[in-house]
LUMVO-302317 format. One line per field, with one value per residue (C-alpha): residue in one letter; x, y, z; residue number from 1. Coordinates in steps of 0.05 Angstrom, whole numbers, m for minus. Example, Ala and Ser with C-alpha at 12.3 -4.5 7.8 and 13.67 -1.06 7.14 Angstrom:
# LUMVO-302317
r = a|s $
east = 246|273 $
north = m90|m21 $
up = 156|143 $
k = 1|2 $
END
This chain:
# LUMVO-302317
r = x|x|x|x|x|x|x|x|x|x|x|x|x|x|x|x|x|x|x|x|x|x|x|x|x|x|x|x|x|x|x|x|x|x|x|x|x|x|x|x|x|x|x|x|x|x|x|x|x|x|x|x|x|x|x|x|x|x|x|x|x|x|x|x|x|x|x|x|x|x|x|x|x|x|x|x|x|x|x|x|x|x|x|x|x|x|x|x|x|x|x|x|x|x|x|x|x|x|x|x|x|x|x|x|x|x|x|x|x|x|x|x|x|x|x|x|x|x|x|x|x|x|x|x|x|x|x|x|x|x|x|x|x|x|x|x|x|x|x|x|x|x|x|x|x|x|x|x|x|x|x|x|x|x|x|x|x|x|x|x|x|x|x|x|x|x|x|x|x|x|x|x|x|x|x|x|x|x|x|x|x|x|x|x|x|x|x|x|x|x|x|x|x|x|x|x|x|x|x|x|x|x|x|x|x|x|x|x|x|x|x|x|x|x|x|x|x|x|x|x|x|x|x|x|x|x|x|x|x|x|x|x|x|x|x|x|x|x|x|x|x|x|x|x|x|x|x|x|x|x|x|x|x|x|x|x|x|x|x|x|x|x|x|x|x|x|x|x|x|x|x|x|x|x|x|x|x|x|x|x|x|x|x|x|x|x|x|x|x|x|x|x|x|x|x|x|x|x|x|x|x|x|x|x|x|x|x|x|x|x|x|x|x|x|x|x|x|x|x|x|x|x|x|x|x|x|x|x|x|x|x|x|x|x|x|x|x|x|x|x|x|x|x|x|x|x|x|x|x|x|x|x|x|x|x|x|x|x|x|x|x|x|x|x|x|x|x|x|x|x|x|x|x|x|x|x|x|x|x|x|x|x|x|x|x|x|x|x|x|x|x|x|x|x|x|x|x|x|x|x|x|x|x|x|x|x|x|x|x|x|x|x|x|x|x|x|x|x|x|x|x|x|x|x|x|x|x|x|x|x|x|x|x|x|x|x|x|x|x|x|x|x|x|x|x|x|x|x|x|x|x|x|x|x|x|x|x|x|x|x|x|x|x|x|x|x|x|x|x|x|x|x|x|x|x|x|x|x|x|x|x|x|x|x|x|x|x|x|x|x|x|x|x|x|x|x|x|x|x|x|x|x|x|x|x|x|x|x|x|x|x|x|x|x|x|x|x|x|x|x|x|x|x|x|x|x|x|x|x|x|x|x|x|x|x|x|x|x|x|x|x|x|x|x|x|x|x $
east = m218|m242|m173|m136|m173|m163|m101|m102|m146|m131|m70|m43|m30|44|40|m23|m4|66|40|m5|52|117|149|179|166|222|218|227|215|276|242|192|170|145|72|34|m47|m93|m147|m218|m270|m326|m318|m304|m351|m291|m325|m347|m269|m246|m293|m279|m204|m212|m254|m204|m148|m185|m205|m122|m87|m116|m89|m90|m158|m166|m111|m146|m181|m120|m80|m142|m133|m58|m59|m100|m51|0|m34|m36|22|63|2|20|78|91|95|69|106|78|110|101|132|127|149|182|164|98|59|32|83|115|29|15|76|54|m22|m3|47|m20|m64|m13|11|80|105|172|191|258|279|354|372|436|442|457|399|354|348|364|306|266|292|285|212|177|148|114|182|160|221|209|277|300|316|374|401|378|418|484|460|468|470|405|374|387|355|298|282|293|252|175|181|180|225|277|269|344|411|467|526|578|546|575|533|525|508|452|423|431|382|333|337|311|353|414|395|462|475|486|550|530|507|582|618|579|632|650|727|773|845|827|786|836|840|770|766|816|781|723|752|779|719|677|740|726|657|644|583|555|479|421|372|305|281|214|153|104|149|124|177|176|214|227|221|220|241|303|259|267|239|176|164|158|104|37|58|18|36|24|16|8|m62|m103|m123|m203|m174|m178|m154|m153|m95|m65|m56|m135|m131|m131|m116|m125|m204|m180|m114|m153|m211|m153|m124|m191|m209|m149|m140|m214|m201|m133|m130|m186|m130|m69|m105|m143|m120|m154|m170|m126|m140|m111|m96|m37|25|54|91|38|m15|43|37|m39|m58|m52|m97|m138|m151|m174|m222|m254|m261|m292|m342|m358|m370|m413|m460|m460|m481|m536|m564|m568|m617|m668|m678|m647|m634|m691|m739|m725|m724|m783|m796|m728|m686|m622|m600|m537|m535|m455|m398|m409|m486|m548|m569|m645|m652|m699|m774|m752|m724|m666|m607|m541|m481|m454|m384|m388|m333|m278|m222|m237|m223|m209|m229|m284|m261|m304|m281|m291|m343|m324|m372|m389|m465|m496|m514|m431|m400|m368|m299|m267|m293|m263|m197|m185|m206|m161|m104|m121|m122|m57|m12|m41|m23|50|67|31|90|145|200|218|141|134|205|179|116|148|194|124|101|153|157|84|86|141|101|170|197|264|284|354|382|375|301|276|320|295|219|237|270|200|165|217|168|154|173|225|275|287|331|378|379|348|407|380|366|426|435|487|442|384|425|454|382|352|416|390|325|368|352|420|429|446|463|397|397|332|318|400|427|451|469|461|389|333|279|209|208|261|212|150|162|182|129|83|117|139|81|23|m46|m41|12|m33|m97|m46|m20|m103|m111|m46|m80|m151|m139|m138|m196|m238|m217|m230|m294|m313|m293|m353|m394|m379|m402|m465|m480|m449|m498|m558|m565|m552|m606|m648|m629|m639|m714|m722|m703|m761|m813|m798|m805|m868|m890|m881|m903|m966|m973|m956|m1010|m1061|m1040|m1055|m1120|m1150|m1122 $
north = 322|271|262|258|196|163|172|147|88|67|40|74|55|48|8|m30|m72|m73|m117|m158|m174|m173|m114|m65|6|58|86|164|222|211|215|258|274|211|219|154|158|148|110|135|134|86|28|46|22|2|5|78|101|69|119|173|165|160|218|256|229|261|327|346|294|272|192|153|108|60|100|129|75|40|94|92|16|25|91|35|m20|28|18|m56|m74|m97|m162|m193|m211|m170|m101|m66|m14|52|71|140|152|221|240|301|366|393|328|327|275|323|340|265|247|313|283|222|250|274|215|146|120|146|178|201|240|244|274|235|177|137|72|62|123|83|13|47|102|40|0|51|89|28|86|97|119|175|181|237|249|178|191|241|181|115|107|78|65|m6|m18|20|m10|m81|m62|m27|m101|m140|m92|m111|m190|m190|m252|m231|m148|m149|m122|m148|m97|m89|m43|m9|m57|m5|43|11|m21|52|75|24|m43|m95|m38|m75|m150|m187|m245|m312|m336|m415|m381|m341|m402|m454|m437|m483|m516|m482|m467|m388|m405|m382|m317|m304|m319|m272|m212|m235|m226|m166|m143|m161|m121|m64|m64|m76|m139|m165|m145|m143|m86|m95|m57|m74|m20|9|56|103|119|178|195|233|182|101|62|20|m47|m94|m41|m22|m98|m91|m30|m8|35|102|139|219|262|338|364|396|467|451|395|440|402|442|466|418|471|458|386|363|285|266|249|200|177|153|119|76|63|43|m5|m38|m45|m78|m120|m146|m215|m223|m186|m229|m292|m276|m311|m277|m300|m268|m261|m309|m256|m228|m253|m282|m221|m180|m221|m212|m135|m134|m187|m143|m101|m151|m179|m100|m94|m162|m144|m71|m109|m171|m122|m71|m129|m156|m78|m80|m155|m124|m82|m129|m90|m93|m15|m29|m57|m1|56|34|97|117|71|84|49|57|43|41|84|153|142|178|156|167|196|214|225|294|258|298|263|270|234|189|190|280|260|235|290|329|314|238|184|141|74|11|m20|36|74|147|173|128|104|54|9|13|m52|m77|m59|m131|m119|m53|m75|m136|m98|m35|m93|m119|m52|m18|m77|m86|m13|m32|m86|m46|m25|m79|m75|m149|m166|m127|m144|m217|m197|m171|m225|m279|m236|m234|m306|m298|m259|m297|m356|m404|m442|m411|m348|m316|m251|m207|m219|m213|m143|m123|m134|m91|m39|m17|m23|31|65|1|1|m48|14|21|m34|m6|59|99|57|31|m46|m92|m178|m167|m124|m178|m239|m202|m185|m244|m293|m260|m308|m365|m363|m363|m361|m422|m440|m447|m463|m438|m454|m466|m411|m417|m364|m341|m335|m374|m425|m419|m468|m442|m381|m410|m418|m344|m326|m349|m324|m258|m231|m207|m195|m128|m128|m170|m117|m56|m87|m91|m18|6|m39|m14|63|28|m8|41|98|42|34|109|113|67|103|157|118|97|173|196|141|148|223|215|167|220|272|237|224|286|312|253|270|346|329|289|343|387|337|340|404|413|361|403|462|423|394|466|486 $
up = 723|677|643|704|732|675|672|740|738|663|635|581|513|528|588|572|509|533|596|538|497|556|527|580|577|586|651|680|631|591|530|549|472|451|488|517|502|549|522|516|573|537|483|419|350|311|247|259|281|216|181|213|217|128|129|170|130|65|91|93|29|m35|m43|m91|m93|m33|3|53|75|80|117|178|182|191|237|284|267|300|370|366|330|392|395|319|282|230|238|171|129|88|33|8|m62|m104|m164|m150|m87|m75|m80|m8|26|78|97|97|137|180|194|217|275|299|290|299|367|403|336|322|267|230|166|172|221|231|230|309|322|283|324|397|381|371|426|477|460|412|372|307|260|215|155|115|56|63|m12|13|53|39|m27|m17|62|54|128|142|77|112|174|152|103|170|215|199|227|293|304|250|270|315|309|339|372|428|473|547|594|643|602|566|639|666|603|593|635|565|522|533|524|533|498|540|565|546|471|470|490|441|387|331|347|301|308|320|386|434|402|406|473|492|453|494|565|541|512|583|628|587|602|528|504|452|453|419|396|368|297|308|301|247|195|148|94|49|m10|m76|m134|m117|m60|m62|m86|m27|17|m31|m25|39|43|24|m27|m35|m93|m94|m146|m137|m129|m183|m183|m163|m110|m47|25|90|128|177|228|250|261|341|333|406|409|359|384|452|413|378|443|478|415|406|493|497|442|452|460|392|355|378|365|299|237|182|111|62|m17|m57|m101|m54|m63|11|19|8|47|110|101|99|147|212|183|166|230|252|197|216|287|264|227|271|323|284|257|329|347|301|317|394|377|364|293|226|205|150|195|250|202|154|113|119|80|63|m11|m42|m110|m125|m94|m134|m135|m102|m30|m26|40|92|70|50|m15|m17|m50|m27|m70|m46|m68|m38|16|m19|m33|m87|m159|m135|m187|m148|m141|m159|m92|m38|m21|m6|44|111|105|147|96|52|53|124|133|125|51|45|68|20|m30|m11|m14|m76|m112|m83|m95|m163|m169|m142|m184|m254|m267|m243|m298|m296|m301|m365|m396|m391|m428|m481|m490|m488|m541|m586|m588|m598|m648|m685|m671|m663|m598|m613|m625|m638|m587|m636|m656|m588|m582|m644|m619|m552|m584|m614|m543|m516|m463|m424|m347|m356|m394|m317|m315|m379|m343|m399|m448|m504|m490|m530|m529|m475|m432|m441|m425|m365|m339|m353|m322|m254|m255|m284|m363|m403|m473|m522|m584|m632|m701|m737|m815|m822|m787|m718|m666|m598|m568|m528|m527|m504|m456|m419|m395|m373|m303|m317|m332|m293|m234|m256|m302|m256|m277|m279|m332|m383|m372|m379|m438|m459|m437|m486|m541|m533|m561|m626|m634|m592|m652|m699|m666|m667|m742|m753|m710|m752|m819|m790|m773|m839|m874|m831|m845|m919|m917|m891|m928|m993|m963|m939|m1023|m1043|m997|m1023|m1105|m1093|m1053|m1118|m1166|m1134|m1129|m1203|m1217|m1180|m1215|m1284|m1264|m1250|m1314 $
k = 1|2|3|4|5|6|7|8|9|10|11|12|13|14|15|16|17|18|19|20|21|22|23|24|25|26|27|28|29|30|31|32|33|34|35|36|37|38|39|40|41|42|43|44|45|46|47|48|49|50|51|52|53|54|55|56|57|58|59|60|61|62|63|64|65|66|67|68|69|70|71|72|73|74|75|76|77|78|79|80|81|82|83|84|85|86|87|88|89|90|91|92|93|94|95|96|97|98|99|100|101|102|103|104|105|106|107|108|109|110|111|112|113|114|115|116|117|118|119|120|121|122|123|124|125|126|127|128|129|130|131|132|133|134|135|136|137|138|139|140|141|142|143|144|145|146|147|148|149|150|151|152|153|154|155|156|157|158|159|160|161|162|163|164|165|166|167|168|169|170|171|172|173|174|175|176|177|178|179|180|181|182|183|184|185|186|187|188|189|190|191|192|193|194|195|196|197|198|199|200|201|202|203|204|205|206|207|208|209|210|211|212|213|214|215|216|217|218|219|220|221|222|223|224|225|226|227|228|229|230|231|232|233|234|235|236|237|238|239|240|241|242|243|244|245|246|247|248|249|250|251|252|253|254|255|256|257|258|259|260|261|262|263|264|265|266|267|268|269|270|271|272|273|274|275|276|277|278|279|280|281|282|283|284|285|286|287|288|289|290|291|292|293|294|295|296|297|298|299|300|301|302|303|304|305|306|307|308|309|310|311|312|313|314|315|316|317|318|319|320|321|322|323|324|325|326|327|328|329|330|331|332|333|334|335|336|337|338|339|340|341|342|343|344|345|346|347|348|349|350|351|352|353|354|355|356|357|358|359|360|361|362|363|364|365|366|367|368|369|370|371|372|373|374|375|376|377|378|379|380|381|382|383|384|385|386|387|388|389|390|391|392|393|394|395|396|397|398|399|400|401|402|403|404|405|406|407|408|409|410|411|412|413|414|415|416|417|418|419|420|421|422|423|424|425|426|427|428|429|430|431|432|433|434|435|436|437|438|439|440|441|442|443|444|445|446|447|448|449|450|451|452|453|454|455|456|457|458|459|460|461|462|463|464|465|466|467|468|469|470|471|472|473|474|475|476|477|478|479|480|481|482|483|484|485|486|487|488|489|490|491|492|493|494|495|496|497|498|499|500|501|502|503|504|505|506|507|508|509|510|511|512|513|514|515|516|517|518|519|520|521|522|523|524|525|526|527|528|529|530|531|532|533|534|535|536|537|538|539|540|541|542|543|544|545|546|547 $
END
């Protein structure tokens, strides 16, 4: 009974923010299997949803660290993504079956708004699907179709801006106003007829009235809504730049998740529809701070998500200031202290200690930025989040193969210690660095001058004539690269270059180690022999004093 008045005295999900942002709804039951939510009866704490939306999102996938804090803030992003301008992407890349994917793609049918799964989609399924039900797109095996798609490819770039997220077609007018009355959005007359003069005029105007007596318009259909895309190996590149990209990697044998087959999503569903309907206008006019960190494309991606972890945690510390009590002062005796993520939470007179990091997914490397387990005294949630941003797209760009092609080249003239340097010095310095992540780009070949200088034209550095001590031949000067690289080498290349460099010293440093040990227990051994032969001397001088 409870249900059914609010499903008659609240709006739902997929009327509600459709009024907010003037987006009309499809109308009948034509596509009766994308579901509206109804939201939940009472407000929601938006800081506790986020937790338990991660902690649900770890009981069925293991991610990689920050990933499922950053899969709840997006699940609610997919209830309020109609009130911002960017809608964002997820990414979900594995290196080959079996690494959890299909499961991942599977829990968030259950937990996201108006989902709609599909393991293939056409090009003109793709944008009316979207057009006509604004759902969450699901993509599972877009690595069966995506390559060589170059029309779907361009689409799916253009889809997560709201102003640039339309295609343009000739559509039946009646048609599309019988299915959906804003499905069909016809393009002006006055727009049509604002043509450029040109000798070919007349002719287009006659394909146009024949187009319109046909019943035939141009018109325009959005792309617009949260995607999740999943795939076998790597995304084409301009659409990973475009995503939170999660990485998977199969589980370990001790990593046990639970069946998705015992998880009911719609307790949760209707909490993210009732925090993101009373808080609708804070999230459409928030404009959040955003790392500096992140590049802009990045910092797009994240920002809606931002602006939900804010809210969570202005209104949780707003919750707590209500009382009248901090949660020290109220529960004196009972403090709560976390140490670090991973450490021991001191609990409840009892002094039992529970760990902290106990409810991430098993066998997952704790992460110096999140916290695994929801306390009451973690870090807010607008933490969390720049900090889940920071660490996944440092993750991403690790292994950019322009990024560490540049390195190498900045080291070789580095290492040569000259402002010039000839083709075949440079190639001769890659070829011994063959495992980097730029052998992508040779497609396993082995790297050559012609295969640099084609590369490297891309980003506007051509080769020249040098001469260096008398000799002169094709290759590059130094300055020519800066801008290069400090554009194109991220941070996370220089302290992965550290990490590949530190095996070294750290055996060189247990080798001493060794010494020391090696010396220190000589030098005990030899005093343990001295203290032994005094010990007999004296006794032998006892022995000759009786005598």
């Amino acid at each position: 009974m409870k249900i059914e008045n609010a499903m008659e005295n609240q709006l739902t999900v997929g009327t509600g923010l459709a009024e907010i942002s003037g987006v009309n709804r499809p109308s009948g039951n034509r596509n009766s299997w994308v579901r509206d939510v109804v939201p939940w009866d009472e407000p929601v704490n938006g800081a506790e949803l986020l937790d338990e939306l991660t902690a649900t999102v770890r009981r069925f996938v293991v991610l990689p660290n920050c990933g499922a804090e950053a899969m709840a803030l997006w699940i609610l992003h997919t209830y309020a993504f109609e009130l911002r301008d960017v809608s964002t992407y997820v990414g979900i890349e594995s290196p080959e079956k079996r690494c959890g994917k299909t499961t991942l793609l599977g829990l968030l049918s259950e937990l996201v708004n108006r989902p709609v799964v599909a393991a293939n989609i056409s090009s003109p399924a793709f944008f009316r699907v979207i057009e006509e039900t604004k759902p969450t797109l699901l993509i599972d095996e877009a690595d069966t179709f995506l390559q060589g798609n170059d029309e779907l490819r361009g689409i799916l770039n253009s889809g997560y801006a709201k102003k640039t997220a339309f295609v343009v077609r000739m559509a039946n007018e009646a048609l599309a106003r019988g299915h959906r009355a804003s499905a069909f959005e016809p393009i002006p007359d006055e727009q049509q007829n604002n043509r450029i003069s040109n000798p070919n005029v007349g002719i287009a105007n006659e394909n146009r009235k024949s187009s319109e007596s046909s019943g035939m318009r141009l018109a325009r259909f959005s792309s617009w809504c949260p995607k999740a895309v999943a795939a076998i190996g790597r995304l084409p590149e301009t659409l990973a730049d475009r995503c939170i990209v999660m990485r998977m990697q199969r589980k370990m044998v001790a990593e046990k998740c639970e069946r998705l087959k015992s998880l009911d999503g719609e307790i949760l569903r209707r909490k993210c529809a009732r925090f993101v309907q009373d808080h609708a206008e804070e999230i459409q006019s928030a404009q959040p701070t955003i790392p500096e960190a992140l590049n802009d494309r990045a910092a797009d991606i994240w920002e809606p998500l931002f602006v939900l972890a804010d809210i969570a945690s202005d209104l949780n510390q707003q919750h707590r200031k209500a009382d009248g009590k901090s949660f020290t002062e109220g529960n004196k005796g009972n403090e709560v202290m976390v140490e670090s993520p991973g450490a021991k939470v001191e609990g409840q007179k009892n002094g039992i200690a529970e760990d902290a990091a106990g409810g991430g997914a098993p066998g997952e490397i704790e992460h110096q930025l999140c916290t695994a387990v929801p306390v009451v005294n973690k870090k807010s949630w607008a933490v969390i989040a720049r900090d889940a941003a920071l660490g996944l797209t440092a993750a991403t760009q690790q292994a950019h193969p322009i990024g560490s092609l540049l390195l190498d080249v900045k080291l070789a003239f580095m290492t040569k210690d000259r402002e010039k340097m000839f083709s075949r010095d440079i190639v001769e310095v890659l070829l011994l660095r063959k495992l980097r992540p730029w052998t992508e780009m040779t497609r396993g070949r082995e790297i050559n001058e012609f295969m640099l200088a084609q590369i490297l034209r891309r980003y506007g550095v051509r080769t020249r004539t040098v001469w260096i001590d008398g000799q002169s031949a094709k290759g590059y000067v130094r300055s020519d690269f800066e801008e290069l690289f400090s554009r194109y080498i991220p941070q996370s290349e220089f302290e992965a270059l550290r990490e590949e460099i530190m095996p070294e010293s750290q055996a060189a440093a247990y080798e001493r180690r060794n010494e020391l040990a090696r010396a220190e227990a000589e030098r005990r051994r030899q005093e343990a022999e001295l203290r032994a032969m005094t010990a007999r001397t004296g006794n032998m001088l006892k022995l000759l004093g009786k005598l």
